[in-house]
C-alpha positions in Angstrom: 42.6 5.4 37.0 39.2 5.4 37.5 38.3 6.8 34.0 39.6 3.5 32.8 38.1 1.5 35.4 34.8 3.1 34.0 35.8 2.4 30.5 36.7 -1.3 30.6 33.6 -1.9 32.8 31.3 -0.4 29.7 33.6 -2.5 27.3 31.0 -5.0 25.0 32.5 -8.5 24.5 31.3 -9.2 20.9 30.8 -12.9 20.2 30.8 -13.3 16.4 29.9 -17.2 16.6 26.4 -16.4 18.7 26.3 -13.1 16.7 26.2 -15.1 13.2 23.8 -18.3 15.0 21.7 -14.9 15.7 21.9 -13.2 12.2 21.4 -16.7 10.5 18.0 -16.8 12.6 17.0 -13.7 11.5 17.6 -14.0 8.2 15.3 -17.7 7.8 12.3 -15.7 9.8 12.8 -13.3 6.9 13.2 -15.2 4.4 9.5 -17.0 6.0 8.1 -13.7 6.5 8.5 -12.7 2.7 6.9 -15.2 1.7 4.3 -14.6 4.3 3.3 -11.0 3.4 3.2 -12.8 -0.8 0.6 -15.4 0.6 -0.9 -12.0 1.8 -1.0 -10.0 -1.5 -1.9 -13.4 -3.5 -5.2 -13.3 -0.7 -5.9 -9.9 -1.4 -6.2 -10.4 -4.7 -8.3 -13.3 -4.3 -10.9 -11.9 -2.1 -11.1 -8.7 -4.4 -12.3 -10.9 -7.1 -15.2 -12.2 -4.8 -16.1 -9.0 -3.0 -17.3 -6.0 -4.6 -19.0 -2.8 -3.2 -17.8 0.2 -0.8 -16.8 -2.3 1.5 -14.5 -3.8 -0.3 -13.4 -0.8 -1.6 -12.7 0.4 2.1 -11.1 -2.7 2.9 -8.7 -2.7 -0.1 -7.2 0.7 0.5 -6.6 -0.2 4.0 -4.7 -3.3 3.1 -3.2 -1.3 0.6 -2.1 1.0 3.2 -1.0 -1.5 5.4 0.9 -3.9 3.2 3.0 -0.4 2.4 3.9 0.1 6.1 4.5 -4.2 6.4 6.9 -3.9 3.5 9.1 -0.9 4.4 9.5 -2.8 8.1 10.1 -5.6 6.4 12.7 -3.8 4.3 14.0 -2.1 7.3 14.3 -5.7 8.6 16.7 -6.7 6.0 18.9 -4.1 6.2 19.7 -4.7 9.6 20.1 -7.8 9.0 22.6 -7.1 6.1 24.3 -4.7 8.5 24.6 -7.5 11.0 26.3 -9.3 8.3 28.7 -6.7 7.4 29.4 -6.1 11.4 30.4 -9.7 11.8 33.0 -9.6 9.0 34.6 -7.0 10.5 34.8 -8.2 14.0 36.2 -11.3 12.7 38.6 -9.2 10.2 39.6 -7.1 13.5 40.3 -10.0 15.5 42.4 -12.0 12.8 44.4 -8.7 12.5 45.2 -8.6 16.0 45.9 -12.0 16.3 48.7 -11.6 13.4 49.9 -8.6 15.3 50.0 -10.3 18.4 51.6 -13.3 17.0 54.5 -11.1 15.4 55.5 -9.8 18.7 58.8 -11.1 20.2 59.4 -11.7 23.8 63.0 -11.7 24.6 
């Protein structure tokens, strides 16, 4: 008994409706910070039109550098957030699928 006891009290409730508010959420702050980080590159380029020297050369592999690490986070980012997606489908497929279950059960 208390094995179950200690099961059902580590049981997660899933919420899929504050689940998807939270994955929508996510996915507008990505869908901003892509176009962020190509306000950044179109900068870049700018500034290494005006700026010449070891300086800038310094500077430009560093943001090159950088913008590499930015984008695989960012990339990262959206896969989660694509899982996320995925995971809510399924908790709402799982839950319909009881529901039918539980709705074909007789009493009586």
């Amino acid at each position: 008994m208390r094995l179950i006891d200690d099961v059902m009290d580590n049981i997660i409730e899933v919420n899929t409706t504050t689940l998807k508010r939270d994955a929508d959420t996510i996915r507008k702050d990505l869908k901003t910070m892509g176009k962020k980080i190509e306000e950044l590159k179109t900068s870049a380029d700018k500034l290494a039109t005006m700026w010449t020297g070891p300086s800038s050369e310094a500077f430009n592999q560093e943001f090159i550098t950088n913008l590499d690490i930015l984008e695989n986070v960012y990339e990262a980012l959206l896969e989660i957030n694509e899982f996320e997606d995925y995971s809510i489908q399924e908790y709402n497929d799982c839950e319909s699928k009881v529901g039918d279950l539980v709705g074909q059960v007789s009493v009586g």
